[in-house]
MIDRENDREN-641822 format. One record per residue: x, y, z of N, C-alpha, C in turn; residue in one letter. Coordinates in steps of 0.2 Angstrom, whole numbers, padded with zeros to 4 digits, always signed. Layout:
N
XYZXYZXYZA...
This chain:
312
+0466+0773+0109+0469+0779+0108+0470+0781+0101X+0469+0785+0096+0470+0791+0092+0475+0791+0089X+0479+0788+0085+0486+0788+0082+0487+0796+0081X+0491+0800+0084+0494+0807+0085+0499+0808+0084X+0503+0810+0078+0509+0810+0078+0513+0813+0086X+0520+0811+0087+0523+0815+0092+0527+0819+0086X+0527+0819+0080+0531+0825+0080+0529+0828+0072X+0530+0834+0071+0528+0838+0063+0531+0831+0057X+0528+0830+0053+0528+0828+0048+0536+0830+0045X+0538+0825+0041+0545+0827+0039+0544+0832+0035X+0540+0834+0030+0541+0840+0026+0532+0841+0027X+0529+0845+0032+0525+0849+0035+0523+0854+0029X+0519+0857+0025+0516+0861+0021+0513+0866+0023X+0515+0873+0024+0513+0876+0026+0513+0882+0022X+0509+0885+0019+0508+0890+0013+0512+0898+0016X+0513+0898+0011+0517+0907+0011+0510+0909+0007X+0506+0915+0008+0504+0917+0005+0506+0926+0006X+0505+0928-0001+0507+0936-0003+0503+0940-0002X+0501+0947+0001+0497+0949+0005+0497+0956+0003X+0491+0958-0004+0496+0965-0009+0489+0970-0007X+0491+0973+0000+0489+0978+0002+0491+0984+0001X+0487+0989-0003+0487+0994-0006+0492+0999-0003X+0493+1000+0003+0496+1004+0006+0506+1000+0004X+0506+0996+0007+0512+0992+0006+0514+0991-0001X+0511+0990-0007+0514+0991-0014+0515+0999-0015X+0511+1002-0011+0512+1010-0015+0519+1010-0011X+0522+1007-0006+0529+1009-0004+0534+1005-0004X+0531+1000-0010+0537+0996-0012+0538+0990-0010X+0534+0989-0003+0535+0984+0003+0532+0978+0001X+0536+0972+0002+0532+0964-0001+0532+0963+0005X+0526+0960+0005+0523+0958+0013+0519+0949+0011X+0522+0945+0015+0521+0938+0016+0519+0937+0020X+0514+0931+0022+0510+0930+0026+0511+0920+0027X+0517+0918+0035+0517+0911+0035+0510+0909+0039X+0508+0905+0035+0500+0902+0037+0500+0897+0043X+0503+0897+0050+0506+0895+0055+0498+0893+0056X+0493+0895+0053+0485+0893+0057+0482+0887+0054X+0485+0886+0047+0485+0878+0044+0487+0874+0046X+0492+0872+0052+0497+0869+0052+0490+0862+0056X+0488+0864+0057+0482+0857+0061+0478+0859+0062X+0470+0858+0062+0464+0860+0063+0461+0863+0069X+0465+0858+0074+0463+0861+0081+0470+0862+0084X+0475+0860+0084+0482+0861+0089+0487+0868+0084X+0483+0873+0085+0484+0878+0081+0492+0881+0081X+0493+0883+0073+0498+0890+0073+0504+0886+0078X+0507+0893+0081+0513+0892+0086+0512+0886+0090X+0505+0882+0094+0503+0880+0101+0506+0872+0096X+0507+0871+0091+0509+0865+0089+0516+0863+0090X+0521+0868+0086+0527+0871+0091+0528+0869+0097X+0525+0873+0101+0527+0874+0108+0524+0866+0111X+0521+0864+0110+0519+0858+0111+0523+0851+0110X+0527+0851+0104+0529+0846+0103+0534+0841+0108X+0537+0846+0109+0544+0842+0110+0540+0841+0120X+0538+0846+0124+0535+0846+0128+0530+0839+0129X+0526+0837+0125+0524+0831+0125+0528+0826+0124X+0531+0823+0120+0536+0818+0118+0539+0817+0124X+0541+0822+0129+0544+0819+0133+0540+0817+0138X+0534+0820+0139+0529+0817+0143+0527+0808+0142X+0525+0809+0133+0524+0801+0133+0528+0796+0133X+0538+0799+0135+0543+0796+0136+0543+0792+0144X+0538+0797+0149+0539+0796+0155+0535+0791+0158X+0535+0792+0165+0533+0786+0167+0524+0789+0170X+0522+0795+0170+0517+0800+0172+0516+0802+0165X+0508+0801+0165+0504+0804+0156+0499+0808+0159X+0502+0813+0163+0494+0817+0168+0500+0825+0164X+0498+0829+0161+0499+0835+0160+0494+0840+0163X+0496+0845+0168+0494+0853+0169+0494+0859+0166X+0493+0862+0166+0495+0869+0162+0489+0874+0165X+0489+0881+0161+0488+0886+0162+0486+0889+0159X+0479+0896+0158+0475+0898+0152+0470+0902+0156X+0466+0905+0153+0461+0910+0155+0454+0906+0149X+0448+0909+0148+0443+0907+0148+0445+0905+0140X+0447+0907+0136+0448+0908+0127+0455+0906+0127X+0458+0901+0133+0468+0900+0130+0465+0896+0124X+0469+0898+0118+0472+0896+0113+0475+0891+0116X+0481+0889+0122+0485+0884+0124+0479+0878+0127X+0475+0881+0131+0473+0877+0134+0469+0873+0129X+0465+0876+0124+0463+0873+0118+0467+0868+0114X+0472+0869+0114+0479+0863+0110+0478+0858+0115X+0483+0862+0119+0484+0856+0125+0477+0851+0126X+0471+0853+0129+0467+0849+0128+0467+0843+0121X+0467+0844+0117+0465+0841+0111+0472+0837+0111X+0476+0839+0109+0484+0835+0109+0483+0828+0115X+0481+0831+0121+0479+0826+0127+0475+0820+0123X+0468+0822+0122+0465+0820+0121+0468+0812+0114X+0472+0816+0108+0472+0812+0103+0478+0808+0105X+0482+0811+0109+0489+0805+0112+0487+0801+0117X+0480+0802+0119+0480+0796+0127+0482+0799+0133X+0484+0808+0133+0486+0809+0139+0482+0812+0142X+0480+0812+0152+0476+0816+0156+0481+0821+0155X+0477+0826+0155+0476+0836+0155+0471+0838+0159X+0475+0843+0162+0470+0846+0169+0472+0853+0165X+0467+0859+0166+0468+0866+0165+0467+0870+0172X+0470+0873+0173+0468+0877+0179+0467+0885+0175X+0463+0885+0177+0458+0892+0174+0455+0899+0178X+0460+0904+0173+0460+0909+0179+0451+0913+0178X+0452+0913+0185+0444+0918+0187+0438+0910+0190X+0432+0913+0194+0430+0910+0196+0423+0905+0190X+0421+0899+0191+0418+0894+0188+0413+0899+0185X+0412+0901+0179+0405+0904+0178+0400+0899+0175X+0393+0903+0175+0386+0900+0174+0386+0896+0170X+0391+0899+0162+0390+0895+0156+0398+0894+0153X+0401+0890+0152+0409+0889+0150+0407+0894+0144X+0416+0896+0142+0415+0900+0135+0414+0892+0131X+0414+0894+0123+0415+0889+0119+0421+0884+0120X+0429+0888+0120+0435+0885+0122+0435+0879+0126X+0432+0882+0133+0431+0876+0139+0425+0870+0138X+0421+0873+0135+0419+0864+0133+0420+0860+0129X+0425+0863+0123+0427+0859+0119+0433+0855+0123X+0439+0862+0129+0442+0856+0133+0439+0850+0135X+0434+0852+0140+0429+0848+0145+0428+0841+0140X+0425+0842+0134+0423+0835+0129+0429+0833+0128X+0435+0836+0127+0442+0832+0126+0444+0828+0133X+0439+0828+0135+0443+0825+0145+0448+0828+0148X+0448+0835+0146+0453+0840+0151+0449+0840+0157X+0451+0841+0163+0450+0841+0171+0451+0847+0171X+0444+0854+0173+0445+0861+0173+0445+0862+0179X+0452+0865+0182+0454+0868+0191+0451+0876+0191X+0444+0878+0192+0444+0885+0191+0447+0889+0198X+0452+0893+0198+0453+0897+0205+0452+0904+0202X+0454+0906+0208+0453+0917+0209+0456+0920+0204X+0456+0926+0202+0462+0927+0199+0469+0931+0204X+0465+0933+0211+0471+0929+0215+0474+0925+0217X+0473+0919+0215+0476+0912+0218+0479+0911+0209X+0476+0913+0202+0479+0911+0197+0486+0916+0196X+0486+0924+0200+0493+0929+0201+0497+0923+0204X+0498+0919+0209+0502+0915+0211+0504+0907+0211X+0501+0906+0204+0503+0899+0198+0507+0898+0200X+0513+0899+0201+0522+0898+0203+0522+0895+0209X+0519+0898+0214+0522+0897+0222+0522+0889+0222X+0524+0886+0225+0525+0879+0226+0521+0879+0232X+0518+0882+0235+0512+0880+0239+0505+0877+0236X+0503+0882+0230+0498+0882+0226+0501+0874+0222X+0506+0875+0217+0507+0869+0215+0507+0861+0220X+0509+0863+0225+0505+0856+0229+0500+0854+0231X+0496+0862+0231+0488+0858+0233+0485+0855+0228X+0488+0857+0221+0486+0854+0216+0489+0847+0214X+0493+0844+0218+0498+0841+0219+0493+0833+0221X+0491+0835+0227+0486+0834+0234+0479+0833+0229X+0475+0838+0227+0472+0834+0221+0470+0830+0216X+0477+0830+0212+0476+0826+0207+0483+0823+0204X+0488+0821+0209+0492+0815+0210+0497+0819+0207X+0503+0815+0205+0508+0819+0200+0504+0819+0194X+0510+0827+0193+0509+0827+0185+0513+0831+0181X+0512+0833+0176+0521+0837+0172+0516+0843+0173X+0519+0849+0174+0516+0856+0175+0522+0861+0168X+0517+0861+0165+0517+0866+0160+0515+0873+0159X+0523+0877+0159+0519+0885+0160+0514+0889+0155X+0511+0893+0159+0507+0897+0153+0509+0897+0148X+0503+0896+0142+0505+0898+0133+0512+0893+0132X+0514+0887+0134+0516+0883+0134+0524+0883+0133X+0524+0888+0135+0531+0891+0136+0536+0886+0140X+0541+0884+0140+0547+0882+0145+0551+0878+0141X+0555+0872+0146+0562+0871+0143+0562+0868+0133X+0555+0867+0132+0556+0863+0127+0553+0869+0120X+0552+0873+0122+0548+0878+0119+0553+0881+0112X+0560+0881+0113+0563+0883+0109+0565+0879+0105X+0566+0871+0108+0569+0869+0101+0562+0865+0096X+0556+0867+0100+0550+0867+0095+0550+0873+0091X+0550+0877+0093+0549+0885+0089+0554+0888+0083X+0559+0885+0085+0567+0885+0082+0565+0882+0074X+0559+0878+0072+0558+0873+0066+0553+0876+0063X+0551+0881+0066+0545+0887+0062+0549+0889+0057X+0557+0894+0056+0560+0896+0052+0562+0890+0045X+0560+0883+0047+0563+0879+0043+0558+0877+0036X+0552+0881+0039+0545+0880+0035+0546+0887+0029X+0551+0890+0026+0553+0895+0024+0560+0897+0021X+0560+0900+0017+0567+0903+0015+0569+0908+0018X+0569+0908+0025+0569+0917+0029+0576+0919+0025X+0580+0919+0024+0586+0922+0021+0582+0926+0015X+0578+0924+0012+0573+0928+0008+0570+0934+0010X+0572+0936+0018+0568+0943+0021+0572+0947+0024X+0571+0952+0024+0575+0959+0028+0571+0960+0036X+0562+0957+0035+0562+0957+0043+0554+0953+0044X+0555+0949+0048+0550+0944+0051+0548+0946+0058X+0541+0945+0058+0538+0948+0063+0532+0942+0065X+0531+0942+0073+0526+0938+0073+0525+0942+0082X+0518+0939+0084+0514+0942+0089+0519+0937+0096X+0518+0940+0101+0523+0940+0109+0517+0937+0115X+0518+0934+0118+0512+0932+0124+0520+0930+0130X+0520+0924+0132+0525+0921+0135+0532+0925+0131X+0534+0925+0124+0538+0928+0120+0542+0920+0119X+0539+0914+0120+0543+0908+0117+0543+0908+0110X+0538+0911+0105+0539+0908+0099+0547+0913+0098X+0546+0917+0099+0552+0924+0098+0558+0921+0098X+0559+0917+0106+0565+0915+0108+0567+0909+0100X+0563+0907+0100+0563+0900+0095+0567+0902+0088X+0564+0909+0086+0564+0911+0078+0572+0914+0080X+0572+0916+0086+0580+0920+0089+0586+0914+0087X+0584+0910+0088+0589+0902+0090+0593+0901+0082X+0586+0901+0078+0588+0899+0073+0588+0906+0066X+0590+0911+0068+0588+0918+0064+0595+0917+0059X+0593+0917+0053+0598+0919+0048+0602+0926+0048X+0609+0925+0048+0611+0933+0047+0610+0938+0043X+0609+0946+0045+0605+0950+0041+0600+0949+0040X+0596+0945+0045+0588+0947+0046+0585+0949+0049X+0582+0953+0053+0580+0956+0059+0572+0951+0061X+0570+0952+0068+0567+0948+0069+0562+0954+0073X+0555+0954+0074+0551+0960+0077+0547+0958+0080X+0546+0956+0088+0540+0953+0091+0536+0958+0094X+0530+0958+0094+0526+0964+0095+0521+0960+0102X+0522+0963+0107+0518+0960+0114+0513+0960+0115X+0510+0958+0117+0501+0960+0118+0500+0959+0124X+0502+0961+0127+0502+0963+0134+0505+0971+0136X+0501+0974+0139+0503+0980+0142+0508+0981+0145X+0515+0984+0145+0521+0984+0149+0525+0977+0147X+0526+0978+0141+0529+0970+0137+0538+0971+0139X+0541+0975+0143+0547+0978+0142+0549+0970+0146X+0547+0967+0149+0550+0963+0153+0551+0954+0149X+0550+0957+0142+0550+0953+0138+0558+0951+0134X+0561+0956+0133+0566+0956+0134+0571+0953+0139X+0568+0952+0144+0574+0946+0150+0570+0940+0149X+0565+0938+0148+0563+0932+0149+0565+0929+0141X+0565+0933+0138+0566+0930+0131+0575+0927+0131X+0577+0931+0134+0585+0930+0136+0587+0924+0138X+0583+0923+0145+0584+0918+0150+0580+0911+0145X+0575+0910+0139+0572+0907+0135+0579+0902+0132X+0583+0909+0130+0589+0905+0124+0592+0904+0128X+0596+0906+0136+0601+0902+0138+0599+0896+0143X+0592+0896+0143+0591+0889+0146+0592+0882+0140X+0590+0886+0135+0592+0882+0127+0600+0882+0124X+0602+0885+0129+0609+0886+0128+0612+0888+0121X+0607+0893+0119+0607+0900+0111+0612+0906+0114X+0617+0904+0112+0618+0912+0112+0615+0918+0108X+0614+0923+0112+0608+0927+0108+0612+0932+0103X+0612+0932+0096+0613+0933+0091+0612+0942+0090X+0607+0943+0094+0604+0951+0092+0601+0950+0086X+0599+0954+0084+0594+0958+0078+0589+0957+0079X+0586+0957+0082+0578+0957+0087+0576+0962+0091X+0571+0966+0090+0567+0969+0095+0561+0969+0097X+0557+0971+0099+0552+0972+0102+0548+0977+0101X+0543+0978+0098+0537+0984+0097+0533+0983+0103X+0535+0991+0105+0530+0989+0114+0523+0994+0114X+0523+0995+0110+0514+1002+0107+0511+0999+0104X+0509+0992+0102+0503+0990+0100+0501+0986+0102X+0500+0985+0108+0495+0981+0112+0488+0984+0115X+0488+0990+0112+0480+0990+0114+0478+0991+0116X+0480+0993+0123+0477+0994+0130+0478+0988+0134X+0481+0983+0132+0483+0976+0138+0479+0971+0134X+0480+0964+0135+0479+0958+0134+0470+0957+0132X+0470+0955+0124+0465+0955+0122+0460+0962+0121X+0462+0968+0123+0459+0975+0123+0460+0975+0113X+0455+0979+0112+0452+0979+0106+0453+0987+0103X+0456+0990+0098+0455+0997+0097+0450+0996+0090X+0448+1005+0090+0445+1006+0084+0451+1004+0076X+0457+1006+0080+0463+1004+0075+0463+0997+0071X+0463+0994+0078+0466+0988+0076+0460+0982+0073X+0453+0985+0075+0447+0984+0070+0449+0984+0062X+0450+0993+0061+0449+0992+0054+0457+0989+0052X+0461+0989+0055+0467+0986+0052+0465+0978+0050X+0464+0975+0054+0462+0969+0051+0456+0969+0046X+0451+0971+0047+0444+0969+0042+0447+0973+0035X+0455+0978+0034+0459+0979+0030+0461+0973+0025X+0466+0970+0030+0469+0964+0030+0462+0958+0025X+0457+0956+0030+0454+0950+0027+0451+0952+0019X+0450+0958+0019+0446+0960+0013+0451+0961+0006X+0457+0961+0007+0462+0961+0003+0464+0956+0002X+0465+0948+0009+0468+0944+0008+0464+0939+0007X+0459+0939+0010+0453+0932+0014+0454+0930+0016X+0459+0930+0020+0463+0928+0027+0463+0931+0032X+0458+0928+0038+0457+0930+0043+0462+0929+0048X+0460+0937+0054+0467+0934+0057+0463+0937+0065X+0466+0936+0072+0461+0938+0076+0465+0941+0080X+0460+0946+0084+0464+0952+0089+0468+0951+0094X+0468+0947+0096+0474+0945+0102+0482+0945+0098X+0482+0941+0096+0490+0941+0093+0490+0943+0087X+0490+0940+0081+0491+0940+0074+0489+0947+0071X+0483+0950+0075+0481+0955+0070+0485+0961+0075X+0486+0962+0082+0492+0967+0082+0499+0967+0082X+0501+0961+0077+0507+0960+0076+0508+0963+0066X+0501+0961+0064+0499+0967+0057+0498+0973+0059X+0497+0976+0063+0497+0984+0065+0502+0983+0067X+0508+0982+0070+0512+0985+0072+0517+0987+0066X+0515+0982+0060+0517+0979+0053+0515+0989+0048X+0510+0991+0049+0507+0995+0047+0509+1001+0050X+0510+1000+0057+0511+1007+0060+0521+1008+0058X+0523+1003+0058+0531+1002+0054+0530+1006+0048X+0524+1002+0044+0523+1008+0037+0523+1013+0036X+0520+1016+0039+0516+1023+0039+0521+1027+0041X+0526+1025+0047+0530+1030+0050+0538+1029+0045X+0538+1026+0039+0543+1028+0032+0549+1020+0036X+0549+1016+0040+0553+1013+0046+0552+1004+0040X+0549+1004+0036+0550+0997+0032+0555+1002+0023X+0559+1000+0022+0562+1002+0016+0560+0998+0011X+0558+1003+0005+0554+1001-0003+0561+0995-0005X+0556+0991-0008+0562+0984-0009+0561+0980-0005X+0559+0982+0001+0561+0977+0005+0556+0972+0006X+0558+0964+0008+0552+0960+0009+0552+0956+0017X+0544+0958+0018+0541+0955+0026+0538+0949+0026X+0541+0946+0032+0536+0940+0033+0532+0941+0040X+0525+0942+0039+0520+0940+0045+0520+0934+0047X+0520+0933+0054+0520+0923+0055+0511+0926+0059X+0509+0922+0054+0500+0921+0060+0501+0913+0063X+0502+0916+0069+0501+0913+0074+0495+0908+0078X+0490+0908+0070+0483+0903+0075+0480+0906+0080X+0477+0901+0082+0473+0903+0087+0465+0907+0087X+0464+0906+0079+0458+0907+0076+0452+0906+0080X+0452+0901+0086+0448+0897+0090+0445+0902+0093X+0448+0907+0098+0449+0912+0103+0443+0920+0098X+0443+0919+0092+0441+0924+0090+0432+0923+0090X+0431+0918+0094+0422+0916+0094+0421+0920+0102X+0427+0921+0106+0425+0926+0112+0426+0934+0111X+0428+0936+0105+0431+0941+0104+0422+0942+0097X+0420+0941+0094+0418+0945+0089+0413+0950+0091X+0408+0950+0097+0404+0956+0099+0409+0961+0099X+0416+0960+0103+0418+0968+0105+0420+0969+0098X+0424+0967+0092+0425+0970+0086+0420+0970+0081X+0415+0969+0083+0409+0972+0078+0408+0979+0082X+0408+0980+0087+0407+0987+0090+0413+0993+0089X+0418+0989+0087+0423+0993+0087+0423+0994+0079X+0419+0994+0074+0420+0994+0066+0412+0998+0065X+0413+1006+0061+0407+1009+0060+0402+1004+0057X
């Protein structure tokens, strides 16, 4: 087995880079950028986070078979797989949609890590929760620790909660990072400096339900939820992964200025929503922002056709 640490490095290095986009100097606005995608080659951004404490207790246990959840390009199931793989633990993926002809890239590099690929419907993947389905998965492949979607659950916050500690957040009036599950949210909520405000931006269509799950996140963690957090619910694009012409040049903005790439599912409509905040006068001259890039750079090898067609 792989020597793997189970937990982040005592003092983790993770760059702040400054990010002097023309439009944001002209209004005063200092805009930072936490490099959350350096933080490990392949166990990216946030899924490192959400991962940590989540595993540790698994290689505390008496069962080293971990499950979880993802579609063709998860980012989680990419981690997850690779973490499996360098700690000695079995990883199954159950993968929504039926087995196609050729896996994306993500699923073979799982399948190479000895992740177990469970493909079902995406009928049978709307009902991942029911304890029917989890048994017959149960009935397959013996016990095991079931880890929800994007890696979200009980351990998700006091991983996420040490993002903020990579940082002088008391240095900013407002930090924003991209919403899936909304665990990293809960995370950065848990430990938010007073007079900071915090902005997660959903990438999912109808992200309003984001707000109760984020709740029930801190009080399973037993956070009292602090406030100064909200939700940006207009820039997801048309739903999960959906691509505009917007958020095309918004980012190929972003790489050309910074040389830092960032990729259309999370990170780049959590910079558009950063923008669209701009534009409408809603960030005040003086003030300083932190973007967290959330990783997941992997996911952008099944995304490049549609954003070449979305850029003149």
């Amino acid at each position: 087995m792989n020597n793997f640490p189970a937990a982040l490095p005592q003092s983790p290095h993770v760059p702040v880079t400054t990010v002097d986009l023309p439009a944001f100097k002209k209004a005063g606005v200092h805009l930072d950028l936490l490099r959350l995608d350096l933080v490990h080659p392949l166990i990216s951004g946030n899924k490192w986070f959400k991962l940590k404490y989540a595993l540790e207790a698994v290689r505390a246990s008496d069962c080293h078979r971990v499950l979880s959840f993802g579609g063709a390009w998860s980012n989680h199931i990419h981690a997850l797989s690779n973490a499996g793989y360098e700690q000695g633990l079995e990883t199954i993926g159950v993968i929504r949609g039926e087995r196609p002809a050729q896996l994306s890239q993500t699923l073979v590099d799982a399948a190479g890590w000895g992740m177990a690929l469970e493909f079902v419907s995406r009928a049978q993947y709307r009902n991942k929760s029911d304890q029917q389905f989890i048994a017959r998965l149960h009935d397959k492949y013996g016990d095991f620790h079931c880890l929800p979607e994007g890696g979200s659950g009980e351990w998700v916050v006091a991983g996420c909660r040490e993002i903020l500690s990579l940082f002088n957040a008391a240095d900013y009036q407002l930090i924003c990072c991209a919403c899936g599950t909304g665990g990293t949210l809960a995370g950065l909520i848990a430990d938010k400096p007073e007079g900071v405000d915090l902005l997660g931006v959903p990438v999912l269509k109808g992200g309003e339900f984001l707000y109760q799950d984020i709740r029930r996140l801190l009080a399973q963690a037993g956070v009292n939820d602090p406030g100064g957090w909200t939700l940006e619910l207009d820039s997801h694009e048309g739903g999960y992964a959906r691509v505009s012409v917007e958020l095309a040049l918004a980012m190929k903005c972003f790489t050309e200025y910074s040389g830092i790439g960032l990729e259309p599912v999370y990170s780049g409509k959590a910079f558009l929503a950063l923008q669209r905040k701009l534009l409408r006068g809603e960030l005040r001259p003086g003030s300083r922002v932190m973007l967290i890039h959330t990783g997941g750079m992997q996911g952008l090898r099944g995304m490049e056709d549609i954003l070449s067609k979305k850029l003149p």
